[in-house]
C-alpha positions as a printed NumPy array, in Angstrom:
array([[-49.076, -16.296, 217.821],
       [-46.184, -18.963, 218.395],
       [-44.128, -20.287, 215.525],
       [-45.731, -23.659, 215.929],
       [-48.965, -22.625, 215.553],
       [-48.04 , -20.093, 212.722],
       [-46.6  , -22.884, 210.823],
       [-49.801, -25.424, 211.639],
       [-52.005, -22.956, 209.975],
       [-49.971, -22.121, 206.913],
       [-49.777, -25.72 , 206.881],
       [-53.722, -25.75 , 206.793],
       [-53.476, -23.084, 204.32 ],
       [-51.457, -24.751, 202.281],
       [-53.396, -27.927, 202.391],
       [-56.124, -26.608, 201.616],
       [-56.054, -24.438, 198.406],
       [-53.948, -27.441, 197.258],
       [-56.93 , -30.213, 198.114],
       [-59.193, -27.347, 196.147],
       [-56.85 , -26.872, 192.732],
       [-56.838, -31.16 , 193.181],
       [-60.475, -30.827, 193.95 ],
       [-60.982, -29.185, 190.529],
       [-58.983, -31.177, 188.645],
       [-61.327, -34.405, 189.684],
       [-64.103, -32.56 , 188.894],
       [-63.381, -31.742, 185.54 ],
       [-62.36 , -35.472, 184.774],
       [-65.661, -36.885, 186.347],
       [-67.928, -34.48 , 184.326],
       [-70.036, -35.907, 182.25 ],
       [-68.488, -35.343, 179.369],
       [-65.396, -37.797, 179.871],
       [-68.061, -40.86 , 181.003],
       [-68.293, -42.479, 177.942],
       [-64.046, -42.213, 177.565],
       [-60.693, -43.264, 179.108],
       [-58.626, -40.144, 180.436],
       [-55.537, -40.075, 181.993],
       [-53.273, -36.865, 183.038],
       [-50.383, -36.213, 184.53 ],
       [-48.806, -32.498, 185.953],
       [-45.284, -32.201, 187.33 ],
       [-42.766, -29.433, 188.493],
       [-39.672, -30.044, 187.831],
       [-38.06 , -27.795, 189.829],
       [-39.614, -28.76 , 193.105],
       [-39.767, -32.785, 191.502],
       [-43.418, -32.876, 193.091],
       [-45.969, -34.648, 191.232],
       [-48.977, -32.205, 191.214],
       [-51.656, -33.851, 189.607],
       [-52.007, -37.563, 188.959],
       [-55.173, -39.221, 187.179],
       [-54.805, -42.167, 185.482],
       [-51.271, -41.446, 185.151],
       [-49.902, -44.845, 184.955],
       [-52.494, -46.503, 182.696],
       [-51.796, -47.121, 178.958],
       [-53.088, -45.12 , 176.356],
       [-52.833, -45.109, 172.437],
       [-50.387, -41.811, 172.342],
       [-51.061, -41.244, 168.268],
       [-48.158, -38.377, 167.561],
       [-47.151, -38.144, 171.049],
       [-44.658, -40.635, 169.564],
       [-42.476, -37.776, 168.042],
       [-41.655, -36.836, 171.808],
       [-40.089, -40.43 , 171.922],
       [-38.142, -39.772, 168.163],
       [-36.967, -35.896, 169.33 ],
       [-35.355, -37.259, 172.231],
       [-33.722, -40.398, 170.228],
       [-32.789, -37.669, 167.773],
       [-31.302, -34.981, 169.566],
       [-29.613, -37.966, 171.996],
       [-27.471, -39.405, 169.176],
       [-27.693, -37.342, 165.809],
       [-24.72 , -34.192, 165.148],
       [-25.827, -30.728, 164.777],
       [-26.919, -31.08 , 160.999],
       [-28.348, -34.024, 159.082],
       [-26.306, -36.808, 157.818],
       [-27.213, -36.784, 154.06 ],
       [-25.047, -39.546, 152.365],
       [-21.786, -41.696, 152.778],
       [-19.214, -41.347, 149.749],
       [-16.119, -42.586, 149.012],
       [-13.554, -42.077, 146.091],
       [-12.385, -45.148, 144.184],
       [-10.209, -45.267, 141.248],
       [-11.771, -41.399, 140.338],
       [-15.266, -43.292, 140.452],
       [-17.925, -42.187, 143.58 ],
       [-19.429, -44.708, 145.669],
       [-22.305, -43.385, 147.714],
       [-25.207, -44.872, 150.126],
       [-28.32 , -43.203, 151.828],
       [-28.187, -42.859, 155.357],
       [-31.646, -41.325, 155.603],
       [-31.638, -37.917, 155.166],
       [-35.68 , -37.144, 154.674],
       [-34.512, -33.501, 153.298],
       [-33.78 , -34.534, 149.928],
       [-36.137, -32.403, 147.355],
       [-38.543, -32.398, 150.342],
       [-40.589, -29.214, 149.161],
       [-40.148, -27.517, 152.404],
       [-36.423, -27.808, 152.337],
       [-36.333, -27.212, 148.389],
       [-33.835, -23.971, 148.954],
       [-31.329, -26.148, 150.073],
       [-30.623, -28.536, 147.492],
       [-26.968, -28.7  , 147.876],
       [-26.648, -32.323, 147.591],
       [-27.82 , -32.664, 144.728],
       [-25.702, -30.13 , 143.629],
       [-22.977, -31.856, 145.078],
       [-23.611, -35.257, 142.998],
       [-24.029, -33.143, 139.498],
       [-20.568, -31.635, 140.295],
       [-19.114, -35.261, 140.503],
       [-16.151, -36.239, 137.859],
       [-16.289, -39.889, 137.162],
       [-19.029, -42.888, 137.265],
       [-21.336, -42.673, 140.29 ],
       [-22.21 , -46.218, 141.743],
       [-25.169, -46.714, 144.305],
       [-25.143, -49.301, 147.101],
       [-28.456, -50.163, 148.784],
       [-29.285, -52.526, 150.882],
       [-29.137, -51.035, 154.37 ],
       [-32.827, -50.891, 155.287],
       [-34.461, -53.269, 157.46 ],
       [-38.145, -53.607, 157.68 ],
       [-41.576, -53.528, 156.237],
       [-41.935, -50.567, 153.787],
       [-44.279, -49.711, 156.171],
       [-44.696, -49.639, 159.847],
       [-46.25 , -52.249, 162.125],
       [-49.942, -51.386, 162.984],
       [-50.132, -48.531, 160.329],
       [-53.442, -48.801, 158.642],
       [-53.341, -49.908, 155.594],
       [-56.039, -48.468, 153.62 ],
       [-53.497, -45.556, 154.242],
       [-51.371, -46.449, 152.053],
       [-51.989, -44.003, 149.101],
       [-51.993, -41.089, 151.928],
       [-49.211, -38.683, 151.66 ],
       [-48.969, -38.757, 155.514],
       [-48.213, -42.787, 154.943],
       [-44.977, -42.768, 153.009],
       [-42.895, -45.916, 152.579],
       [-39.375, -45.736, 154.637],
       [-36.058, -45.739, 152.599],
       [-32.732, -45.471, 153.327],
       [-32.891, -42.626, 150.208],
       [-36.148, -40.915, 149.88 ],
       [-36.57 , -38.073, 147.136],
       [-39.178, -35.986, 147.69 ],
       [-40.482, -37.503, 150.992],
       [-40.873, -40.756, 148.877],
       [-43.969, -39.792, 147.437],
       [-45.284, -38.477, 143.903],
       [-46.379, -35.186, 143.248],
       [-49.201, -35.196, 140.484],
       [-50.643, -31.469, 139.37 ],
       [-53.573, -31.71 , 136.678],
       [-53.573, -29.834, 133.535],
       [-55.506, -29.537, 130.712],
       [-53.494, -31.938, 128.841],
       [-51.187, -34.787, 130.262],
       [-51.03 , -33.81 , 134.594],
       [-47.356, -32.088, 135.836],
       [-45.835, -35.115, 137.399],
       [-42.309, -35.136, 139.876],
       [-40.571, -36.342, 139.62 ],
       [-40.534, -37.145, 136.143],
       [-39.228, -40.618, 136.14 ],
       [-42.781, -41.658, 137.084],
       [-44.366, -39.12 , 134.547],
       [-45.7  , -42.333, 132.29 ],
       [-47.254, -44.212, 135.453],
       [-49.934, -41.383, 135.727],
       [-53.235, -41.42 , 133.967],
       [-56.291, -39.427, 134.185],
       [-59.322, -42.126, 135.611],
       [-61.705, -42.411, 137.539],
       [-60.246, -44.673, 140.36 ],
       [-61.011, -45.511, 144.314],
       [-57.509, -45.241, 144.858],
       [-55.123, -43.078, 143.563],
       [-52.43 , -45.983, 143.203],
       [-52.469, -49.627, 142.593],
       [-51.374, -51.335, 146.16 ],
       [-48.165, -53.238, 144.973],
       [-46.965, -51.326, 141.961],
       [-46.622, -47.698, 140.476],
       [-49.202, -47.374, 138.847],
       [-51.05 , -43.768, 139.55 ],
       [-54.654, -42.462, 138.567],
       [-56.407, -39.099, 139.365],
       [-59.862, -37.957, 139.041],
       [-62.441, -36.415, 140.471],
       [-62.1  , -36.863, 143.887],
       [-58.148, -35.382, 143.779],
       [-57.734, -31.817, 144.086],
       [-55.813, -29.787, 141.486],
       [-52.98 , -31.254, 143.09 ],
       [-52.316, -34.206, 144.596],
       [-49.107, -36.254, 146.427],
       [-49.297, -40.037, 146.855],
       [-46.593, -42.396, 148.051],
       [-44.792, -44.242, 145.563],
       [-43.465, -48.37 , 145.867],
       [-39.835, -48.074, 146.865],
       [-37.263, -49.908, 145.121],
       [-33.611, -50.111, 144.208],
       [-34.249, -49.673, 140.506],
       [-36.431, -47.068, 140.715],
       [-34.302, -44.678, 142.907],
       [-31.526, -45.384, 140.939],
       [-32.99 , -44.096, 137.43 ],
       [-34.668, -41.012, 139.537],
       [-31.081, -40.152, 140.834],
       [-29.988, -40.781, 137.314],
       [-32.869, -38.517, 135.952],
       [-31.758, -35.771, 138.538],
       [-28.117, -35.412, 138.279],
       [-28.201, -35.568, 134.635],
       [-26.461, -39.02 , 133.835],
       [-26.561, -42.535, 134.287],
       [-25.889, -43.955, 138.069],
       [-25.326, -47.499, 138.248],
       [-26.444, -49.714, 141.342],
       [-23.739, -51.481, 143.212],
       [-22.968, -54.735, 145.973],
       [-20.163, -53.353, 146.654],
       [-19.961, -51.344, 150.783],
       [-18.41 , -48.544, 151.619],
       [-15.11 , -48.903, 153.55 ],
       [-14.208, -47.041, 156.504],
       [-12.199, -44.57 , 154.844],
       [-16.132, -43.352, 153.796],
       [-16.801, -39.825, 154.337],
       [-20.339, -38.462, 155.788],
       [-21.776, -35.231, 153.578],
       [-24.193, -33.264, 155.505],
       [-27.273, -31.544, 154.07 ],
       [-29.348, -28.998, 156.683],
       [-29.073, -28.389, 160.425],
       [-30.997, -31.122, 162.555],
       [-33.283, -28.766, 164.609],
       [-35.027, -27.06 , 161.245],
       [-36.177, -30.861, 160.776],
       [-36.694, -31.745, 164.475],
       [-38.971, -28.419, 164.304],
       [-41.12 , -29.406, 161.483],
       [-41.91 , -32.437, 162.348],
       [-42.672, -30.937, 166.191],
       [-44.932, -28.334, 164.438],
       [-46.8  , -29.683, 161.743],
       [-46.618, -33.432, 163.387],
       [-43.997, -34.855, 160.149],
       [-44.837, -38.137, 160.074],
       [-42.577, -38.979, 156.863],
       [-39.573, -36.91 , 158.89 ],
       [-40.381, -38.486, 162.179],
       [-39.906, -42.308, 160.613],
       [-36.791, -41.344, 158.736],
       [-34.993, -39.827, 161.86 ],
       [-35.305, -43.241, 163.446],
       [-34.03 , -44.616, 160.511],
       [-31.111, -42.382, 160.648],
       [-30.69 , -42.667, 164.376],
       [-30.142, -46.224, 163.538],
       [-27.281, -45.79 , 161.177],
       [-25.523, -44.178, 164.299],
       [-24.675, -46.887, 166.27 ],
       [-25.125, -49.998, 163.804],
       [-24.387, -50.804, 159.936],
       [-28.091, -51.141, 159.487],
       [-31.231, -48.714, 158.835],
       [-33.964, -50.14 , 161.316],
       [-36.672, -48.783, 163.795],
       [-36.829, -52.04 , 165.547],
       [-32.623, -51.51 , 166.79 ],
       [-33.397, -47.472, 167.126],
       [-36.211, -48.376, 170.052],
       [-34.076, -50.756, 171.295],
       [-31.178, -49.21 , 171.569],
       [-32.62 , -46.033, 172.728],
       [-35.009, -47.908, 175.102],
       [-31.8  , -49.886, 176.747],
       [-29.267, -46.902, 176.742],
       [-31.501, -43.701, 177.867],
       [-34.9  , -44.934, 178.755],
       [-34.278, -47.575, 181.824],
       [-35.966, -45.981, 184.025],
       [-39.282, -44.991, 182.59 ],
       [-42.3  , -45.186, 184.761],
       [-44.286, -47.94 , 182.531],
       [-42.316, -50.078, 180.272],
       [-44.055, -48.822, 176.903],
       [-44.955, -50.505, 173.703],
       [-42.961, -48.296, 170.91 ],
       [-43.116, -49.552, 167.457],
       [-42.561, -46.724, 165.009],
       [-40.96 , -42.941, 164.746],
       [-44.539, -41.15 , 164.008],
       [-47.573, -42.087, 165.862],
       [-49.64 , -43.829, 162.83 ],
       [-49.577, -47.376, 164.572],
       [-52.159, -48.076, 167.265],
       [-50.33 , -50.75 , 168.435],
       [-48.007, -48.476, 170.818],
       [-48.731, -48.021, 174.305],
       [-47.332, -45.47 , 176.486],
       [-48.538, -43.732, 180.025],
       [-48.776, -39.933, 180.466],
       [-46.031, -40.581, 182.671],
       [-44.069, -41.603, 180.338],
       [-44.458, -38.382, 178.419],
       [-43.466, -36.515, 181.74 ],
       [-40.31 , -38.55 , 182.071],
       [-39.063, -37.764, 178.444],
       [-39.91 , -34.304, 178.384],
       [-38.363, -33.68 , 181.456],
       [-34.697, -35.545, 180.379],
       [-35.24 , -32.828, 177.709],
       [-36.001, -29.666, 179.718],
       [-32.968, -31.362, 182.073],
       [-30.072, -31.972, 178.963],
       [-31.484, -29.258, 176.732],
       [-31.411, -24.952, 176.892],
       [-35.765, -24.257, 177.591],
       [-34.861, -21.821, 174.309],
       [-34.285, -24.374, 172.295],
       [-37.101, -26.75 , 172.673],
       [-39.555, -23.938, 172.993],
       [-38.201, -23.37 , 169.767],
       [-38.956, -26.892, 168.282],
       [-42.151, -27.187, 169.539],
       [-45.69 , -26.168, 168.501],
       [-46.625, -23.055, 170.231],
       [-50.337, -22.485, 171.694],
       [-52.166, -19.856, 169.482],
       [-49.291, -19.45 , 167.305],
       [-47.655, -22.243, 165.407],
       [-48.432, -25.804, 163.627],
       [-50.992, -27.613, 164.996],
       [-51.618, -26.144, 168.512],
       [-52.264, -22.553, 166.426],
       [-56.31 , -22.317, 166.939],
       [-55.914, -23.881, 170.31 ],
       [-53.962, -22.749, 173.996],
       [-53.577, -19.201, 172.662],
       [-53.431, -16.037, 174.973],
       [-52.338, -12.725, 175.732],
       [-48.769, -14.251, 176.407],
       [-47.982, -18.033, 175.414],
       [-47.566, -20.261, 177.728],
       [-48.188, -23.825, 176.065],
       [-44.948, -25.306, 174.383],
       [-46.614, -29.092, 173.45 ],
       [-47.072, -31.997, 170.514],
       [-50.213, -32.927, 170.163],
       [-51.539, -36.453, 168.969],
       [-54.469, -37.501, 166.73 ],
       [-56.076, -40.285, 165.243],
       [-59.607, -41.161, 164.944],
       [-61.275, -41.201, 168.53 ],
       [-58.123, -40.347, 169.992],
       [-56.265, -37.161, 171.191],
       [-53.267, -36.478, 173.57 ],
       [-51.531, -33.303, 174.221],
       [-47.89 , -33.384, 176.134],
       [-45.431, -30.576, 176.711],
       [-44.037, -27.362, 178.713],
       [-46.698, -25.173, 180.264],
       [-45.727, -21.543, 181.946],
       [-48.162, -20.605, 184.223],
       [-48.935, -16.798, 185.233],
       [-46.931, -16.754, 188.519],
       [-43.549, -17.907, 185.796],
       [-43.205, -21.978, 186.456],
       [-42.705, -24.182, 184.023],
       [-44.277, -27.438, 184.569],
       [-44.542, -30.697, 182.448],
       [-47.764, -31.983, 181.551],
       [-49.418, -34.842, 179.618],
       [-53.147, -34.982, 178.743],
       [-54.412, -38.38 , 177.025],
       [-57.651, -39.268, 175.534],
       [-59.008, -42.494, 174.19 ],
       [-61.835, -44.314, 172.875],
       [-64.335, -40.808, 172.562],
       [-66.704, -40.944, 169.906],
       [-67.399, -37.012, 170.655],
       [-65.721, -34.564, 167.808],
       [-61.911, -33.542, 168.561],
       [-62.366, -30.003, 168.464],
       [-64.964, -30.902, 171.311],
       [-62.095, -32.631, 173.141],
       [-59.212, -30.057, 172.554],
       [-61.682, -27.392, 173.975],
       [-62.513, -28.969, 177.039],
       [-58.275, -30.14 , 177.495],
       [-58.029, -25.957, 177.147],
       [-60.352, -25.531, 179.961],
       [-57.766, -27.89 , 181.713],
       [-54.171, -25.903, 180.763],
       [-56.051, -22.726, 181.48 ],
       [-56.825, -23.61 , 185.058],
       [-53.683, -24.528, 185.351],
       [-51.837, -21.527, 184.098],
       [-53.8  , -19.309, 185.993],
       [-53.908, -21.229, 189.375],
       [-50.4  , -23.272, 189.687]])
């Protein structure tokens, strides 16, 4: 056979197992069960750069925790190798300090590094307190707000202790409360809500567990006594800003709290590194100037401009494309070692919230996944059996079926796909 007519037919070849895996893909999209729902997906190599599937890749779709793909990259883009706990300066043998974030702080999963607070008991000297550096709602734009009691829900602060919440254990006599500043604002009763809307006022019953964490109403005073309460003596609040002789005191490396909030899906982490990303580049603490900034120096040339409105994924008003998705993760697998983000993310059958789904003999799904009520999208690093790694993103809206339903038929999907790309 000639060379031409070797090549035509592995041409034909070629075109035609490809037309089949495309074939399949179609078919699973226009099954029946994705009628009644709006689906989009989007597979890439990016190796070759070649776009291998594309269905409703460029349409909008509510992302839910998909977000945190968005905050990782705005993280690991302008944050240093551990988080930035506090700013403190030394006046007259008096400390001057200011939040710049740092979610870490008595958060129980980082409770074995407690150093800062360490740090501040080992002070000599009046400690003074300035606040003001936040800029926003306490809580984000679109976030529902019957959530508000949810531990999931937090309220944003340039200083959260324990993830700005309450933790309330019952007894048989007055409940365990922490921290204790806001033991007296608990009470046993029977309540639809386990905290008045605008104030501190707590109340557990029947329908709370044994234990029980609720968000608490963030304000100057209050962090001030529970820092007092804490280190032991009185800190006072202050006007007065740091200068720029300030030095930056760092609490635990950035990628144990980029890998929580990948694995578990963080929300309370995921809206404070925005915060913190903010206090980079500006003299402010606001998720409105992290987008932006973010948006205007790394993101120019996404696919579909999106709408981004908060670090976690709770609001339903953003709007992003599976493209999208494709386009950040691959600036990450592009700037970043594979190791490393394999690391951060949730691994298929093994870890956070991918660990009853995408498991197999070997892993091979590296991915965030997204939920809220009648929505679910997946987005990551796949490795299929013949050793690529491709970039996918899987989005689902508007279903009224039940998720698990939906996450088994989107493993159906990434299975084909590992065993046939």
């Amino acid at each position: 056979m000639k060379l031409k007519a070797k090549i035509t037919v592995i041409l034909l070849l070629f075109s035609f197992f490809g037309n089949a895996q495309s074939d399949w893909i179609v078919q699973h999209f226009e099954s029946d069960f994705y009628k009644t729902q709006f689906t989009g997906f989007y597979l890439y190599d990016p190796q070759t750069k070649q776009v291998l599937e594309d269905y409703n890749g460029e349409k909008y779709f509510t992302p839910a925790s998909n977000v945190k793909i968005l905050t990782l990259f705005s993280a690991m883009k302008t944050l240093p190798d551990s988080i930035p706990a506090l700013r403190y300066e030394k006046i007259k043998g008096d400390l001057y300090i200011e939040g710049l974030g740092d979610p870490t702080f008595l958060h129980p999963e980082f409770k074995s590094v407690n150093r800062i607070l360490d740090w501040l008991k080992n002070q000599e000297g009046d400690i003074y307190l300035h606040w003001g550096k936040y800029e926003g709602p306490r809580m984000g734009q679109g976030w529902s707000w019957e959530d508000y009691e949810k531990y999931y829900s937090a309220e944003r602060s340039e200083f959260p202790i324990n993830e700005n919440t309450v933790t309330i254990k019952k007894t048989k006599g007055k409940p365990n409360v922490f921290p204790l500043t806001l033991a007296d604002s608990v009470e046993y009763q029977e309540s639809l809500y386990s905290r008045d809307f605008f104030k501190n006022k707590f109340y557990i019953g029947s329908r709370n567990g044994t234990s029980t964490k609720v968000p608490f109403v963030v304000k100057d005073e209050l962090i001030r006594q529970m820092l007092s309460d804490l280190v032991g003596r009185e800190i006072q609040l202050t006007d007065k800003a740091l200068s720029k002789n300030s030095k930056v005191l760092f609490s635990v490396p950035s990628d144990l709290v980029y890998k929580r909030m990948m694995e578990v899906s963080d929300n309370f982490l995921a809206e404070q590194i925005l915060l913190m990303v903010s206090a980079q580049f500006s003299n402010s603490m606001s998720t409105e100037k992290a987008i932006n900034y973010i948006k205007t120096k790394y993101l120019k040339e996404i696919p579909q401009d999106p709408v981004w409105v908060d670090g976690s994924g709770l609001s339903r008003y953003n709007l992003f494309s599976p493209r999208d998705m494709v386009f950040v993760l691959e600036k990450l697998y592009n700037e970043y070692p594979k190791e490393r983000l394999f690391n951060i993310f949730a691994v298929g059958g093994k870890t956070g919230t991918l660990k009853s789904n995408y498991g197999g003999k070997t892993p091979y799904v590296y991915a965030k996944s997204g939920t809220l009520s009648n929505n679910y999208s997946l987005s990551g690093y796949l490795v299929t059996a013949s050793g690529k790694t491709l970039i996918f993103s899987i989005m689902n809206n508007h279903y009224q079926k039940q998720n698990w339903q939906v996450r088994l038929e989107t493993q159906k999907l990434l299975e084909y796909v590992r065993d046939h790309y």
